[in-house]
C-alpha positions as CSV (number, residue, x, y, z in Angstrom):
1,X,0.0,0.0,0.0
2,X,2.9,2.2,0.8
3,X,4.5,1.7,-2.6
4,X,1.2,2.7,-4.2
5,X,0.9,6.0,-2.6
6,X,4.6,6.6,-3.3
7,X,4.1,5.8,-7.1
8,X,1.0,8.3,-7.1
9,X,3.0,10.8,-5.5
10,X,6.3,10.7,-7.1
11,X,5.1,9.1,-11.3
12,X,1.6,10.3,-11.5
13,X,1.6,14.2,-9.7
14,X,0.1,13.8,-6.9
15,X,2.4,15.5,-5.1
16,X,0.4,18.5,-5.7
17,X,-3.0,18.5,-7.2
18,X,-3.3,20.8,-10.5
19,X,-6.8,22.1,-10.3
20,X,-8.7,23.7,-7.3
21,X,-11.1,22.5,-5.1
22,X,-12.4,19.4,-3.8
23,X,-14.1,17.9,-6.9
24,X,-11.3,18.2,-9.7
25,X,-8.9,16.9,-6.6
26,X,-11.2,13.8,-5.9
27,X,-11.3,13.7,-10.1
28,X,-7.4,14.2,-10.4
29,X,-7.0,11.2,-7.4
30,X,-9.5,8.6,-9.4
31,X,-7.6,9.2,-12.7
32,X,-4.1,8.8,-10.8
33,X,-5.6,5.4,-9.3
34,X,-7.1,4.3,-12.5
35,X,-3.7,4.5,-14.2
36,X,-2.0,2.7,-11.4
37,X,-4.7,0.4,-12.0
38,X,-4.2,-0.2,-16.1
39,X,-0.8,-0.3,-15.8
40,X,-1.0,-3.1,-13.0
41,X,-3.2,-4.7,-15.6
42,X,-1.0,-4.8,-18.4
43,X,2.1,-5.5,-16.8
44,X,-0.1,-8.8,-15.4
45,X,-1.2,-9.8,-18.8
46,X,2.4,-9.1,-20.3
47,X,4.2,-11.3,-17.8
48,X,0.9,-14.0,-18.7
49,X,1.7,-14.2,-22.1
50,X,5.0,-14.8,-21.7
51,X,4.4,-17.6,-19.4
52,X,1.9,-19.0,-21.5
53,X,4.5,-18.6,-24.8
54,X,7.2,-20.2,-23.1
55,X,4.9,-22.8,-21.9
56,X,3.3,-23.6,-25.3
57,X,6.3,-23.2,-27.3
């Protein structure tokens, strides 16, 4: 959980939010952790597929 805030914060700008008030913060904060979560995603299906590859061929 750590290493995710510390991603946000340090690879996604969270440090500082870029718009004012509460809604484009909340709005800048789902984006940030709907990146983290696509890029979890596709690292998950790239490492897959290269088990699967390996495995099949």
């Amino acid at each position: 959980m750590e290493r995710s805030f510390a991603d946000s914060k340090e690879l996604h700008g969270l440090r500082y939010c870029r718009l004012r008030g509460l809604k484009n913060a909340s709005e800048q904060a789902l984006l940030t952790a709907a990146v983290q979560n696509i890029k979890k995603i596709a690292t998950h299906l790239a490492r897959l597929e290269k088990v699967c590859c390996n495995y099949l061929g």
